[in-house]
NUDRENDO-617062 format. One record per residue (C-alpha): chain; z negated, y negated, x. Coordinates in steps of 0.1 Angstrom, whole numbers, plus 2048, in hexadecimal, padded with zeros to 3 digits. Each point is the difference from the previous one (the first is absolute). Example, Ala and Ser with C-alpha at 12.3 -4.5 7.8 and 13.67 -1.06 7.14 Angstrom:
2
- A / 7B2 / 82D / 87B
- A / 807 / 7DE / 80E
END
This chain:
474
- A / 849 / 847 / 904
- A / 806 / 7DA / 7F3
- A / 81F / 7F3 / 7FF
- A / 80E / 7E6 / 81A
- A / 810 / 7EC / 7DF
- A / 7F3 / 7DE / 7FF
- A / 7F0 / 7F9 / 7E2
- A / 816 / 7DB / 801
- A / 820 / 800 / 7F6
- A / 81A / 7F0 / 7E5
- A / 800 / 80F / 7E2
- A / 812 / 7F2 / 7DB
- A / 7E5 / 7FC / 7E9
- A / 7FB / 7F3 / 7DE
- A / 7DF / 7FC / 7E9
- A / 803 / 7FD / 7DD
- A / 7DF / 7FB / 7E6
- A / 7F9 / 809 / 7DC
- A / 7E0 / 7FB / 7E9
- A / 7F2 / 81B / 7F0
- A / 7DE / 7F5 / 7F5
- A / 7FB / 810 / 7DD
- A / 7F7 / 7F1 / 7E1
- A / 7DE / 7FE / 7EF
- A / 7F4 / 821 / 7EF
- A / 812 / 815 / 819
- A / 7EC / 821 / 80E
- A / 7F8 / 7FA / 824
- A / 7FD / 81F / 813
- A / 7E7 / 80D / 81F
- A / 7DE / 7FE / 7E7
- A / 7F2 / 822 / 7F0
- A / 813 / 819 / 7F2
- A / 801 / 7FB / 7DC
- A / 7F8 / 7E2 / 7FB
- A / 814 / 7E0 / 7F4
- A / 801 / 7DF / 813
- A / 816 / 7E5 / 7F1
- A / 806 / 7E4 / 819
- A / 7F3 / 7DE / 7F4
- A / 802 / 7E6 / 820
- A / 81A / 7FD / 818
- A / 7EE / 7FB / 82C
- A / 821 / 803 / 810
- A / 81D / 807 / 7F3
- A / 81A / 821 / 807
- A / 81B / 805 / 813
- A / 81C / 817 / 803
- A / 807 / 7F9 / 825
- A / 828 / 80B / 80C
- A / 80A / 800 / 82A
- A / 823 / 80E / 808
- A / 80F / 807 / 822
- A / 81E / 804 / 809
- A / 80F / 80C / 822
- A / 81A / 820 / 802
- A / 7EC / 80B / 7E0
- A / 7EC / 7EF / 7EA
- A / 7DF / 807 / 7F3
- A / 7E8 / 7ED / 7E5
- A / 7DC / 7FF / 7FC
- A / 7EE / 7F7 / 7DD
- A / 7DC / 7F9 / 7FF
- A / 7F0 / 803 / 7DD
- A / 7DB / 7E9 / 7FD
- A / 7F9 / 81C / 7E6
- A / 7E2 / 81D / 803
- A / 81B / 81D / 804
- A / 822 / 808 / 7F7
- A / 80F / 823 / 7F5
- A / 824 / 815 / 806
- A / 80C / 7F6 / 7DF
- A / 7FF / 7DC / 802
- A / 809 / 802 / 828
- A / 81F / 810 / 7FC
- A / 808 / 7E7 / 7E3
- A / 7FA / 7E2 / 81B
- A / 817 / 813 / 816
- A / 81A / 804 / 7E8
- A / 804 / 7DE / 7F6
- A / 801 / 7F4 / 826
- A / 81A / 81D / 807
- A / 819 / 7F8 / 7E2
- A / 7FF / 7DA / 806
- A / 7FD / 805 / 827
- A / 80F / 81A / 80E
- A / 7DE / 80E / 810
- A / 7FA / 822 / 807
- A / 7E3 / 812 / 7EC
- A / 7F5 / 809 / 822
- A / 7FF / 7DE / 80F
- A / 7EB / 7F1 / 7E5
- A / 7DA / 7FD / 805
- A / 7E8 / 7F7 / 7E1
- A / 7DA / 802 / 807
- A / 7E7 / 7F0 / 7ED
- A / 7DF / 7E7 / 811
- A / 7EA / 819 / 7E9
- A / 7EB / 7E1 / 7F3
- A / 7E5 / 80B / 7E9
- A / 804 / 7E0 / 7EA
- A / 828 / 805 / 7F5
- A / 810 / 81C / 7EB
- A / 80E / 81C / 808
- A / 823 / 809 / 803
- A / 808 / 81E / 7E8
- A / 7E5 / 81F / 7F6
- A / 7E9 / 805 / 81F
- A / 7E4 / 80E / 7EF
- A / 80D / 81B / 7E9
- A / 81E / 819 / 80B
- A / 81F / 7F3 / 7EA
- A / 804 / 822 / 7F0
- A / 7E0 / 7FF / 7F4
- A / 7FD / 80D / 7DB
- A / 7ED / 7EB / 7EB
- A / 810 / 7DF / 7F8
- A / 7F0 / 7E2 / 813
- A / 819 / 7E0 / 7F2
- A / 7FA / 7E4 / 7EC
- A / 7DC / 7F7 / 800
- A / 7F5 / 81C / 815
- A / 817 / 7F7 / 820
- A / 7E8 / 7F4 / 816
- A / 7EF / 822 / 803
- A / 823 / 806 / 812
- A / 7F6 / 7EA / 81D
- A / 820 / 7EB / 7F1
- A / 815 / 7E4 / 7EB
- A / 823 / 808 / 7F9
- A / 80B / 7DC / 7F7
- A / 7EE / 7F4 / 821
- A / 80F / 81D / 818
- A / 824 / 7F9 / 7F4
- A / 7F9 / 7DD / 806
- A / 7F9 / 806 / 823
- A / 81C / 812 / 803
- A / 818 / 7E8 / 7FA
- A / 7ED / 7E6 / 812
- A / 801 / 816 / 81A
- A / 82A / 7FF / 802
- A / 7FD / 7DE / 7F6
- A / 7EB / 7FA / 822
- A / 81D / 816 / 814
- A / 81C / 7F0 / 7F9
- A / 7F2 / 7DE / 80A
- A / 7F7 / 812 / 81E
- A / 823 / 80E / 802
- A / 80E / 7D4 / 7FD
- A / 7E8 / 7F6 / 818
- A / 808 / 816 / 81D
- A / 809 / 7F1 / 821
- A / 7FD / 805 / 82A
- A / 7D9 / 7FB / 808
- A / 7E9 / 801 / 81C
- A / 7E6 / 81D / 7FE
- A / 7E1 / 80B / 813
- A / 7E6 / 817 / 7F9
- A / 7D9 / 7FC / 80B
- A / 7DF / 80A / 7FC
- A / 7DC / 7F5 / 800
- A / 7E0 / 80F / 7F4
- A / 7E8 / 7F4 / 7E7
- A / 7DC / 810 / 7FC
- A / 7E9 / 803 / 7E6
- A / 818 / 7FE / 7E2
- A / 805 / 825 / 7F9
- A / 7E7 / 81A / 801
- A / 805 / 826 / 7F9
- A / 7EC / 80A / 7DE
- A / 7FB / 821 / 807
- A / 7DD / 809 / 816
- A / 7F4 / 821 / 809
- A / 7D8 / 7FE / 7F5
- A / 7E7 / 810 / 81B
- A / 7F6 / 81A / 7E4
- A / 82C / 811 / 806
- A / 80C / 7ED / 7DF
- A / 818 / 7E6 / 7F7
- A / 7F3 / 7DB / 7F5
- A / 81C / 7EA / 7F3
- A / 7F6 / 7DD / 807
- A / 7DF / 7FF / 809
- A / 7EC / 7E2 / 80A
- A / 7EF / 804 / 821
- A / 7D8 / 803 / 7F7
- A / 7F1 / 7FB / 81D
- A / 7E7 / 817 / 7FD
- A / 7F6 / 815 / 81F
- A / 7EA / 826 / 7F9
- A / 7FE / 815 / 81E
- A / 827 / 80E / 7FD
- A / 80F / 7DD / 803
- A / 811 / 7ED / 7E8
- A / 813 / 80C / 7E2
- A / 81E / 7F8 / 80C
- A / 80F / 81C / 819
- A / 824 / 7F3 / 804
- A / 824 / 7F3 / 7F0
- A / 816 / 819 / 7FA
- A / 81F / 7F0 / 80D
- A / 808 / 7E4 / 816
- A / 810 / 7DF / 7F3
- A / 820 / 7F0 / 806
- A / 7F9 / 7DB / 808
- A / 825 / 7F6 / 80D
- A / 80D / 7E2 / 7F6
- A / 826 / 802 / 7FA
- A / 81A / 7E3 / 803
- A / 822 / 801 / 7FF
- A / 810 / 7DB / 7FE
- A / 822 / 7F2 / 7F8
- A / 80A / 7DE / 814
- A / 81F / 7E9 / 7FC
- A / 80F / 7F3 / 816
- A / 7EF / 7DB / 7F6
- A / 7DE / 819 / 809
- A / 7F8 / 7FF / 7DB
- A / 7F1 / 822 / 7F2
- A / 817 / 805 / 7E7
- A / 7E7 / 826 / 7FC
- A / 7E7 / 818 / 80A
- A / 7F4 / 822 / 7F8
- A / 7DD / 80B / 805
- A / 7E8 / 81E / 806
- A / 7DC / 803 / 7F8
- A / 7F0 / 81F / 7F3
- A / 7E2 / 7FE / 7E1
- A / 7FE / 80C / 7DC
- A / 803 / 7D9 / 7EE
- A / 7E2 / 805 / 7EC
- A / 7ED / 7E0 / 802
- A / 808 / 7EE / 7E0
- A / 7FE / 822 / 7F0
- A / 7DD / 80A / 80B
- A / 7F6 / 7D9 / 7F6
- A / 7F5 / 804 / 7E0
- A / 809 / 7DD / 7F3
- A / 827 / 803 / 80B
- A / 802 / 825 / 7F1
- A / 814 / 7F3 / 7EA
- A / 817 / 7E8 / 813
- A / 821 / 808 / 810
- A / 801 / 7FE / 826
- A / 814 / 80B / 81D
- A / 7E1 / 7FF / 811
- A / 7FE / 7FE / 828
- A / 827 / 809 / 806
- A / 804 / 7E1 / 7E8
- A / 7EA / 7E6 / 811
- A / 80A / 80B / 81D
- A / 827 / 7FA / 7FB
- A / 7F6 / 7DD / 7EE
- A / 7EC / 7F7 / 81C
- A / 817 / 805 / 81F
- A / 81E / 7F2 / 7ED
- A / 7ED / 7DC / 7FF
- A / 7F3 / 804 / 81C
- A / 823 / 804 / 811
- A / 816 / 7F9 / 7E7
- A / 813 / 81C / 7FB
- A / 81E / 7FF / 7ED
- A / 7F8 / 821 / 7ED
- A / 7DE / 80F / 7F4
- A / 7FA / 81A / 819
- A / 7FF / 825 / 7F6
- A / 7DE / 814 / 809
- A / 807 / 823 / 80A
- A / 7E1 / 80F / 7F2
- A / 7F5 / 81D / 819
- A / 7F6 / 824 / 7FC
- A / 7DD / 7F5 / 7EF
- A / 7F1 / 820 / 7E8
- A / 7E2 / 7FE / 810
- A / 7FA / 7DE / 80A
- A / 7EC / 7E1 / 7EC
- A / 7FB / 7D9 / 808
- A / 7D4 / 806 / 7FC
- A / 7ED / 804 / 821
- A / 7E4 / 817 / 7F9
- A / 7EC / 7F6 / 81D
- A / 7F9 / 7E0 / 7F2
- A / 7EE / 805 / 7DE
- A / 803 / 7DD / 7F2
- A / 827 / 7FD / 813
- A / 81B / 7EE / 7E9
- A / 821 / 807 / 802
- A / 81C / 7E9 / 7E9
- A / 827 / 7FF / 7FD
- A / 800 / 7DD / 80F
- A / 7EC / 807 / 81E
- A / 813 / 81C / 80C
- A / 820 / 7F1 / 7F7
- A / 7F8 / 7E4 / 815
- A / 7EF / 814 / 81D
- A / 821 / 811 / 801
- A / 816 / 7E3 / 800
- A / 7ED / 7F0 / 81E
- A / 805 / 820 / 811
- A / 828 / 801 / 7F7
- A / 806 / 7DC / 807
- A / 7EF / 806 / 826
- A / 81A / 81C / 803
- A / 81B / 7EF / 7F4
- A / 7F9 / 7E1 / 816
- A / 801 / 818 / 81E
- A / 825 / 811 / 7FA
- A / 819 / 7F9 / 819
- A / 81A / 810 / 7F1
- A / 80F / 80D / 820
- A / 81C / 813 / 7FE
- A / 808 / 7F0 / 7DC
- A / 827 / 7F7 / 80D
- A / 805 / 82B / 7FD
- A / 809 / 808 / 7DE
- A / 7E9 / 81D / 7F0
- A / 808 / 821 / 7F4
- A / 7FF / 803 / 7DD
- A / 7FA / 827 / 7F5
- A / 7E8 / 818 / 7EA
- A / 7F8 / 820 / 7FA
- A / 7F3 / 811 / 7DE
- A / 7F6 / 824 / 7F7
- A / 7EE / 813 / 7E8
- A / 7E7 / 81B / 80A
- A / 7EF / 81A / 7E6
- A / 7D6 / 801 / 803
- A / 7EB / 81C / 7EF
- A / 7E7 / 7F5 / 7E2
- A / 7DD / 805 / 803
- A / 7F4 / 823 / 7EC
- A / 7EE / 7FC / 7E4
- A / 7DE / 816 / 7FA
- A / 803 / 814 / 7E3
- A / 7E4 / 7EF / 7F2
- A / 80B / 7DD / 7FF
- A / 824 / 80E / 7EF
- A / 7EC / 810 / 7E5
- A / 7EF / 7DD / 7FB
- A / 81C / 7F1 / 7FE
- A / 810 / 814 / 7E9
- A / 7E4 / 7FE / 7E6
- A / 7FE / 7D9 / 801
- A / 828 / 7FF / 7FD
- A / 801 / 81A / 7E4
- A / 800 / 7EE / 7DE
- A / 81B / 7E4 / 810
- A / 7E9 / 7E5 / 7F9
- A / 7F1 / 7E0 / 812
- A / 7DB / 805 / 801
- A / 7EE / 7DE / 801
- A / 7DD / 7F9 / 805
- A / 7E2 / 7F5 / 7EC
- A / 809 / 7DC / 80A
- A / 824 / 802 / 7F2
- A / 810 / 805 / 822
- A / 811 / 81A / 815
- A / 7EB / 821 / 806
- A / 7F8 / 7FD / 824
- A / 800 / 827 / 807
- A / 821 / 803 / 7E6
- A / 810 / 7E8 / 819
- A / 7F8 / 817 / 819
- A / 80C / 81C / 7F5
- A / 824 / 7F5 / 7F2
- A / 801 / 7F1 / 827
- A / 7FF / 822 / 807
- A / 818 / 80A / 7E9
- A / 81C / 7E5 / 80D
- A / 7FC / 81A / 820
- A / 80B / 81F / 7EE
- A / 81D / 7EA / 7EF
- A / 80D / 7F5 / 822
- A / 7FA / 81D / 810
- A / 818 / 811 / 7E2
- A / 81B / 7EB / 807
- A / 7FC / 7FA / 826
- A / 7ED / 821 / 80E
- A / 803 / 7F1 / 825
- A / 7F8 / 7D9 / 7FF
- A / 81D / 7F1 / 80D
- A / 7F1 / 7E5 / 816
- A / 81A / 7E0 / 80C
- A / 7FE / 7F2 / 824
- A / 814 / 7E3 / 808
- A / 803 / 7EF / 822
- A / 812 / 7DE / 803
- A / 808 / 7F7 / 828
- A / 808 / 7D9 / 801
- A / 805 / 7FA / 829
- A / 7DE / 80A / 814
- A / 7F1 / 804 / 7D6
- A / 7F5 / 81F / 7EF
- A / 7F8 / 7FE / 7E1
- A / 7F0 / 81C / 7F1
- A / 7FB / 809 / 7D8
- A / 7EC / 817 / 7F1
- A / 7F9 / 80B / 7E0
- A / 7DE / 7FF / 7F3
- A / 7DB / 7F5 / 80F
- A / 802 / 813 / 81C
- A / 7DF / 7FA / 81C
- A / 801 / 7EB / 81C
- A / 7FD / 81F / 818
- A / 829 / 807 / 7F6
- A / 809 / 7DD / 805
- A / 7ED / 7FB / 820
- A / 80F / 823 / 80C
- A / 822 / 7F8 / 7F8
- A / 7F9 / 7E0 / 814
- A / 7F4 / 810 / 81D
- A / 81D / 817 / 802
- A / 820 / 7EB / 7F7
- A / 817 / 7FA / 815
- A / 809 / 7DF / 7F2
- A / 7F3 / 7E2 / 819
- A / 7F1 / 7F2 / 7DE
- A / 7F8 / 818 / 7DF
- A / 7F1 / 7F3 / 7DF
- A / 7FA / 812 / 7E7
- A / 7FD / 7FB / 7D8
- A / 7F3 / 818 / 7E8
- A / 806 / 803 / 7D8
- A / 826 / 802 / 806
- A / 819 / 80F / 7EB
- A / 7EB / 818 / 7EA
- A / 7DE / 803 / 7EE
- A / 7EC / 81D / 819
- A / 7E0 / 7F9 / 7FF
- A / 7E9 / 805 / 81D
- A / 805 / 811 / 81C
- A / 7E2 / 804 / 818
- A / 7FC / 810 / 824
- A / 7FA / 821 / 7FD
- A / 7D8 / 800 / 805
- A / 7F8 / 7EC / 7E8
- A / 808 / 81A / 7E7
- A / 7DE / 80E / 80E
- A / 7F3 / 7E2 / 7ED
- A / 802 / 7F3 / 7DB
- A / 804 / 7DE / 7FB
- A / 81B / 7EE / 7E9
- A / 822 / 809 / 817
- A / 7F3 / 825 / 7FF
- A / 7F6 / 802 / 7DB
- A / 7F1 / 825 / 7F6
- A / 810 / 7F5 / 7DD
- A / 81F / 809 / 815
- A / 814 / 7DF / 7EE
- A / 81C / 7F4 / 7FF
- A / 7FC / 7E4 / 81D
- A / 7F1 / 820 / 818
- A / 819 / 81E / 7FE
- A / 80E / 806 / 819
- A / 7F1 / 81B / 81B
- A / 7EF / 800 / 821
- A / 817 / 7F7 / 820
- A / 81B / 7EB / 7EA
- A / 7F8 / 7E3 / 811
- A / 807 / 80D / 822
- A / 81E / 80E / 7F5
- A / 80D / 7E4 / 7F7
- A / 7F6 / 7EB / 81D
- A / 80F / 81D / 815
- A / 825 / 7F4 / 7F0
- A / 7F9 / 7DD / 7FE
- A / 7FE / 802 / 825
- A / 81E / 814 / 805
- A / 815 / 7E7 / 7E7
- A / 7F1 / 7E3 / 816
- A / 810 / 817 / 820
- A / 821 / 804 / 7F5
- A / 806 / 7D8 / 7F8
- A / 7F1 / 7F7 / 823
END
């Protein structure tokens, strides 16, 4: 049952914004394993993106425009903000917009106990820049504590609209029983029909809006939810090598002309493993950062326009919940270890005939970053973290979990409004529904890799607890 809380109220609030758009040469993450991709042109330019609340407790939510963001360089955000805060470890959210045209935040691709040595020159086979991640870090606390200095008594509301045709799931079911990932429709009829039988999960097409008003009724903020891999300027191949926040970034731009917001808005990227910007109905359809971003920002600025903010005299509860539950890895066949094993044996980098990376080499130390974490860690220890900010849940999860958790979690909250953000607090990987481990497809990798470990029915575990956390702050 939904809560009677009203998602207006009075809350103290404070935005603070840092840039963290790297430098020429750096590795930008999100392309194929293996292979290195310096950035050489700026699009849009990075943010690390701070909002702090503050009511009987206070709670503080940092958005990285960065592809992912592991434990290690979490905890160190956390740490910072803590010593020069106060903050609880608990009450501090870091997530990341998972753009496919920034860096990554510490080793995403490779386990870090892996054996063979993979600094200097060789780094980017990590996923990873040291220099850039620490710099993010401290941006990071840099974008807190202005946060922290800028907090005062706002109006809140929280609203929704829908947008269609931006997000499509890219996983189909083929009339022949197997998996297609991203297929164009081909139109073709024989006598079974076409090829395409069906999409293996729904999509999430909510669009979120939370907005801060003074009492001048300027937006001094927002927060927003959408749900999409940010893949356009990556899968254009002229801006492969360009450094973009993508959708989330044109769509923050956007708005804040468009309303003049005080602060850059954060985007809460949703649960979005399985889900692509590329209509494969439409053979010749084109998808781009821009128009999204700007479909997006109509679609905000209509439900902003429409807030009332009733009930915004009643000041809102501040509170959160976190908690860490174990998941089982995925088994390993017996052939695929023995593999493994043989290409790891001589503790060498095996590169192609082209000078690169050995595509199945890659492969198979992915592999063998499972065995190292499942050494140290032999249950996964997976973090959930629930913010409530008045009639507000905010929900983080770790990983690319599918839309089918997100929309469940949704469905069963009993929140009046629930968003939720994914690639929080810790490098997972994916985590599918558990049919689609009938399937192959990249989230259910028969390489068993690094970024698809962990086994069949973790996802509803966790959204089984998310919903619980969401129970015990409403």
């Amino acid at each position: 049952m939904k809560s009677n809380t009203k998602t207006a109220c009075t809350v103290n609030v404070g935005f603070g914004t840092a840039d963290i758009t790297p430098n020429e040469g750096v590795h930008l993450s999100g392309g194929a394993i293996g292979v290195y991709r310096p950035a050489q042109f700026v699009r849009h330019r990075l943010y690390a993106k701070a909002t702090i609340f503050r009511g009987e407790k206070t709670v503080c939510v940092i958005g990285l425009d960065v592809l992912l963001i592991n434990k290690e360089y979490c905890d160190r955000i956390k740490q910072a903000v803590m010593q020069e805060l106060g903050f609880a470890y608990e009450a501090i959210m870091v997530f990341s917009i998972q753009t496919h045209s920034a860096p990554a935040v510490g080793e995403i691709m490779m386990d870090r106990d892996f054996p063979i040595d993979l600094t200097g020159d060789r780094e980017y086979i990590t996923g990873t820049n040291r220099d850039y991640s620490r710099f993010v870090c401290d941006q990071a606390a840099k974008a807190a504590r202005l946060a922290f200095n800028d907090l005062r008594p706002l109006k809140m509301d929280v609203k929704s609209g829908l947008r269609h045709g931006l997000a499509f799931c890219r996983r189909f079911i083929m009339r022949d029983g197997t998996l297609s990932m991203f297929p164009r429709h081909s139109g073709k009829l024989d006598s079974k029909g076409p090829e395409i039988l069906y999409e293996e999960s729904p999509m999430d097409e909510e669009v979120g809006v939370v907005c801060f008003k003074d009492e001048k009724m300027n937006i001094a903020g927002s927060m927003l939810h959408f749900t999409c891999h940010p893949v356009n300027d990556y899968c254009t191949p002229s801006r492969y090598h360009c450094v973009s926040s993508d959708w989330p970034g044109v769509w923050s731009e956007v708005l804040q002309r468009s309303l003049h917001i005080g602060q850059i808005p954060t985007v809460l990227n949703g649960c979005c493993g399985n889900v692509n910007p590329y209509n494969p109905y439409e053979p010749d359809f084109l998808m781009n950062a821009e128009m999204m971003g700007e479909a997006l920002a109509e679609t905000a600025e209509r439900v902003i326009c429409s807030m009332r903010f009733d009930g915004a005299d009643e000041s809102g509860v501040v509170d959160y919940a976190y908690l860490e539950i174990p998941l089982s890895y995925r088994n390993i066949p017996e052939e695929r270890l023995r593999r493994v094993k043989e290409l790891m044996a001589d503790g060498k980098i095996k590169m192609d005939p082209n000078g690169g990376v050995d595509d199945e080499w890659c492969l198979a130390a992915s592999t063998y970053s499972v065995l190292c974490c499942q050494k140290r860690e032999p249950e996964f220890m997976y973090p959930i973290q629930v913010f409530r900010i008045g009639g507000l849940a905010i929900v983080a999860l770790a990983g690319e979990p599918f839309t089918d958790g997100q929309l469940d979690i949704k469905l069963r909250s009993s929140a009046p409004m629930t968003y939720v953000t994914h690639c929080a607090n810790k490098y997972v990987g994916y985590l599918p529904h558990e049919k689609a481990y009938r399937f192959n497809g990249h989230e259910t990798n028969l390489n068993y890799t690094f970024w698809a470990k962990l086994a069949p029915g973790s996802l509803e575990k966790i959204c089984d607890t998310a919903v619980e956390a969401i129970d015990r702050l409403f």
